[in-house]
C-alpha positions as CSV (number, residue, x, y, z in Angstrom):
1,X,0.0,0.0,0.0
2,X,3.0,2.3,1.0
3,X,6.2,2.8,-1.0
4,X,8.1,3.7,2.3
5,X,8.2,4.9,5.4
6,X,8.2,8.6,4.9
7,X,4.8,7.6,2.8
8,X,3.0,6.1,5.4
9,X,4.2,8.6,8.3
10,X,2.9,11.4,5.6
11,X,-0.6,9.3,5.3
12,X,-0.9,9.6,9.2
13,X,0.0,12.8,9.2
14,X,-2.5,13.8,7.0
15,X,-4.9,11.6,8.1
16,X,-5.0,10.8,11.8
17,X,-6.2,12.9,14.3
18,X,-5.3,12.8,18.6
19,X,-7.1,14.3,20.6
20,X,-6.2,17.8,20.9
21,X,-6.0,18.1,17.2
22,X,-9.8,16.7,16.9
23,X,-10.2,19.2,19.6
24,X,-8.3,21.9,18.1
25,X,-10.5,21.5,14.6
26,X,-13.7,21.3,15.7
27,X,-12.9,24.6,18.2
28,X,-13.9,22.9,21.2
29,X,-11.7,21.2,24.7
30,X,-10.7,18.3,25.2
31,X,-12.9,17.4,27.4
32,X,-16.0,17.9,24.9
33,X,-14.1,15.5,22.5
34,X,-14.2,12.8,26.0
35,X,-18.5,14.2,25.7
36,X,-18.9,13.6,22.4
37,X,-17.1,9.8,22.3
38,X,-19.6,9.1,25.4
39,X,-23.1,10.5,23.4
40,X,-21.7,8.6,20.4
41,X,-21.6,11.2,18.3
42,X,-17.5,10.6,17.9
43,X,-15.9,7.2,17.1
44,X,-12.4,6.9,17.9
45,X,-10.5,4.0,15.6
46,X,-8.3,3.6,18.6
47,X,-9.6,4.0,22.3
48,X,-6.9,2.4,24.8
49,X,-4.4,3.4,27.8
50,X,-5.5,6.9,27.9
51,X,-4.9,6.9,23.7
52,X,-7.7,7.8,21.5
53,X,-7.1,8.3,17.8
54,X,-9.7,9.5,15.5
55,X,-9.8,9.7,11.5
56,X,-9.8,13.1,10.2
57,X,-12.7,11.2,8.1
58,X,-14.9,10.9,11.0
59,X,-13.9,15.0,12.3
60,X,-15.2,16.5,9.3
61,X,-17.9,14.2,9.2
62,X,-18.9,15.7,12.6
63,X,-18.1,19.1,12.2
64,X,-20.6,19.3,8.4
65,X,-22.8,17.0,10.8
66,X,-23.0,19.9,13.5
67,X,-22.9,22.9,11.3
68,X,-25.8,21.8,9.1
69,X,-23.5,22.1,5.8
């Protein structure tokens, strides 16, 4: 799927969100990313040891969601 390294640490760049940068985007805390994972409104890929990871996919899929666009 990936030539090389650099290609897949660019596709995760681009493409994976933590926390605070799901946070950051959507304009709100951390702590209303933890509220919107609990209402089920946010799916994180990866949710383990104090780690959740979300696709930038599922972000903007929120944020048109929530902005009615």
């Amino acid at each position: 799927m990936f030539a090389n390294d650099q290609e897949y640490e660019q596709f995760l760049k681009e493409n994976v969100l933590s926390t605070k940068d799901a946070a950051d985007f959507l304009g709100i805390t951390r702590k209303g990313i933890s509220y919107l994972v609990k209402e089920g409104k946010l799916r994180p890929f990866k949710d383990q040891d104090r780690v959740r990871l979300f696709s930038r996919r599922e972000i903007e899929r929120y944020k048109k969601e929530r902005d009615g666009v």
